[in-house]
Structure formats: C-alpha cells, structure tokens
N, C-alpha and C positions, 0 to 999 in steps of 0.2 A: 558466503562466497562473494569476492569483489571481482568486480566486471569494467571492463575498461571500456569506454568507445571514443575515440580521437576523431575529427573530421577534418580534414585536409583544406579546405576551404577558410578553415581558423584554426591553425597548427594550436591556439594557445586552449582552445576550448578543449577540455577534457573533463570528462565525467564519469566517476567511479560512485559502485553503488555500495552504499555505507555497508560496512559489515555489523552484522547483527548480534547483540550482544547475551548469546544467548544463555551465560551461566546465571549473566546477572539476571536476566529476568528470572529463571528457573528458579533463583537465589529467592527473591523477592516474593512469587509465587508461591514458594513452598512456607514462608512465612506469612504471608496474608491469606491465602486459602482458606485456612480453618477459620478464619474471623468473616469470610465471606458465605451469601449466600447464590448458591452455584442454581441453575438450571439450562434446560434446550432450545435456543436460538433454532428458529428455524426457517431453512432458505427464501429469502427475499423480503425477513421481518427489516425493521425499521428502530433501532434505540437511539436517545435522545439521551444527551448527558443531565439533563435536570428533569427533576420531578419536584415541579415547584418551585421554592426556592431552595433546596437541597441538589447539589449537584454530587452526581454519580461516576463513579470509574467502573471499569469491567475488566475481569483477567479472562482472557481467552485459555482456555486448555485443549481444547480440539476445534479444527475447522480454519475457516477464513474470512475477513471482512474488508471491507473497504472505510474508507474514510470522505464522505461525500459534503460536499457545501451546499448548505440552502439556495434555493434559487431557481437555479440552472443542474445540480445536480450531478454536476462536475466531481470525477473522483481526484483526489489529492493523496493518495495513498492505500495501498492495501497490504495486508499482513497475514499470514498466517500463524496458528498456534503451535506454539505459546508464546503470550506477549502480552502486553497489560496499556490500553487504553482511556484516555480520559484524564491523564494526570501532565502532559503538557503543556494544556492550556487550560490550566484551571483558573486565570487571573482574567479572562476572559468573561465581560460583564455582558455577551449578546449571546445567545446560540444560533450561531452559523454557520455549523459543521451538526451532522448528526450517522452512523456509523447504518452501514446494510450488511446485510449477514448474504454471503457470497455460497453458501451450503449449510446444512446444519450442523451445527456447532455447538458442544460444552464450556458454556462459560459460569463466571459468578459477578459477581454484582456488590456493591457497598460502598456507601456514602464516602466521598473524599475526604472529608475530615477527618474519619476514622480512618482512612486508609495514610493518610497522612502523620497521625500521631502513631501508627505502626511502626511506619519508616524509622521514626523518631524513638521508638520504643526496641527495635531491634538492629539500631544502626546500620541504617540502609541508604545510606545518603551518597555513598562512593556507587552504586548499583543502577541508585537513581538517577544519579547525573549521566551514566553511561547510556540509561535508557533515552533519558531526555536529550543529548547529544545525538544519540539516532535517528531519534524522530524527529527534529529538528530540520537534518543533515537530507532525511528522504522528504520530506517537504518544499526543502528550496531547490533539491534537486528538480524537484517536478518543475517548480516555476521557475529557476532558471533555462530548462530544457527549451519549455513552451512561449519565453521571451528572445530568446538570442538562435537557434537554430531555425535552418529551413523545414522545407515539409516534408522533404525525403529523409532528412536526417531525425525529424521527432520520428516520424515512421519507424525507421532503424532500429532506434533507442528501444521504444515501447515493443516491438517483436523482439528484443533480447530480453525486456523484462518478461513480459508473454512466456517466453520457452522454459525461464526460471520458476513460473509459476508451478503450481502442483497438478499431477498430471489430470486431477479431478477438476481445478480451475479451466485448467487448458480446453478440455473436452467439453465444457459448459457456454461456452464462449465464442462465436466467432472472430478471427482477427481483427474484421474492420471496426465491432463493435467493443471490441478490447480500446482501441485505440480512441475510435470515439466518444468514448466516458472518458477519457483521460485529456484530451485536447482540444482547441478549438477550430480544427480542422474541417473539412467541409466531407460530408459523404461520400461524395464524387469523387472527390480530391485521396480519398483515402482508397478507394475499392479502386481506381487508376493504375496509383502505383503498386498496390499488393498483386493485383491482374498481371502487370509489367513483370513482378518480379516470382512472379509464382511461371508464366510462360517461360520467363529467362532461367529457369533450374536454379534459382539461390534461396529459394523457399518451399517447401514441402507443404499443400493444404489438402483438407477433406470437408468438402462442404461447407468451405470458407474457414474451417477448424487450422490452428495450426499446428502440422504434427512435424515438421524440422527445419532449421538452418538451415542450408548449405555454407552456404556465403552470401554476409553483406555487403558491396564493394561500399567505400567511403562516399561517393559520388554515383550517383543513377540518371 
C-alpha cells in the first residue's frame, strides 16, 4: 500500500511509503527456506546479525520486528512477515543495528554467505535488488522525515504509519510510545499534541492505543 502525505508548509516535501515487494520476497523465501534453519522468536528477544565472525540473515515467515540502532535504541524500521533481513547491509564492518522481535514470530536463520551463493545459484538477483531498493528507500525515509519536518508533521507521519500497522502491533503499543522509538521527539512534546488532537475529533485513542484516523489536517 503507498501512502501519501504532503505538508503545505513545504509544497515540495512529499513522502510516499515504499511499496513492498512482496512476490519477490515470497520468491526468494520459497527458495532459501529449505536451506535454512527455522525456529520461535519470541516477543521482546533480541537478534544480532553476527555470531562471531560469521554474519547472519533471517527470513521472517510470521510476526513482526523492528529494526533498532545500538546506543540509544532508536527504531529505523519495522516490518512484518514475510521478509528477509540482514542482507542490506552486509558490507557493514561494525554492528550497529540489531533487530527486537515486536511478538512472536516464525522465522529461520543461515549464515549470509550461504544465503548469498543461493541467490547466485537460483538467480535471484532481479528479486534482490527489489528487496534491497525497499529497504533502503524505508530507511531514508525515516531519516529524511526526522531531519527536514516539524513536530506536528513527524507526529502525522508516524500515526499514519501506526494505523498501517497490524491490528496486533497496534493494540500492543501506545501512540506516544510508537512514536517515541521512532524520533527524537521529547515526551512532553509528543503526549501535547496527540491530547490536542485526540480532544479535537481527528483521532480515535483507548488508553493512549490508537484505534482511528479521522483527520489529519496538514497544519495543527
């Protein structure tokens, strides 16, 4: 699904959310699976793309994960299944990023190398670049978002992604703290405006949950 949001403040700023490629991954999955080994993620584990010096991918088949930065623990991404993580930034000589399991989840698991001469062994290089263009494309998304708009406008953003989420993400989740993994936003600053717009009818909450839209105006 591609999602538009325009802000009138900067006619030219526009940001559409990548559409998901989802045969090719299915594609890709259905060929690496058997060569992987699958087990249960479960909610609020912790995976780390190396073990050692062998570095790991993972095919998601059920559930959902985020993609978090060491540090501060800032999310830069989440996904749900099916999708296959790990293989965009495999040239990446630090580990900086490491992935939280958002519910429990079916996945599998195999060393990149291997998962690399698969691609190569069942010509999946057209499949891959599509994946790798995705992920990419929801990355800078993020950090363009969080450099160039105001606070009501990241706010906006992240509640339209929020609503895309899965109705199990959604219910696990409060809005402000949706938001706050995701920006550098202040607490205060976040629970303000959602209070503002949840009295003003343009958003439907339950215990700070987000359960609808109404309307976002461009400007609050």
């Amino acid at each position: 699904m591609n999602t538009k949001l325009t802000t009138d403040t900067n006619p030219a700023i526009v940001f559409t959310l990548a559409a998901k490629p989802v045969a090719d991954i299915d594609k890709i999955i259905e060929h690496i699976a058997p060569y992987a080994t699958s087990f249960q993620a479960n909610k609020g584990e912790i995976l780390r793309y190396y073990s050692g010096n062998k570095r790991t991918c993972y095919l998601l088949h059920e559930g959902s994960v985020t993609l978090n930065r060491r540090g501060d623990g800032m999310v830069l991404n989440s996904e749900q299944g099916r999708f296959i993580l790990g293989v965009s930034n495999q040239f990446s000589q630090s580990e900086n990023l490491y992935l939280r399991i958002n519910e429990n989840s079916l996945m599998s698991r195999l060393p990149l190398e291997r998962f690399n001469l698969l691609i190569e062994r069942f010509v999946l290089w057209e499949s891959l670049c599509k994946l790798l263009i995705y992920t990419a494309s929801r990355v800078y998304e993020h950090s363009t978002l969080i450099s160039q708009l105001s606070s009501y406008e990241i706010i906006r953003f992240q509640l339209h992604e929020l609503i895309l989420e899965s109705e199990r993400i959604r219910n696990s989740i409060t809005a402000a703290n949706y938001i706050k993994n995701r920006t550098y936003l202040s607490r205060s600053g976040i629970m303000r405006i959602i209070a503002g717009l949840r009295d003003g009818g343009y958003i439907e909450l339950n215990r700070g949950i987000l359960v609808a839209i109404n309307h976002l105006p461009l400007k609050y």
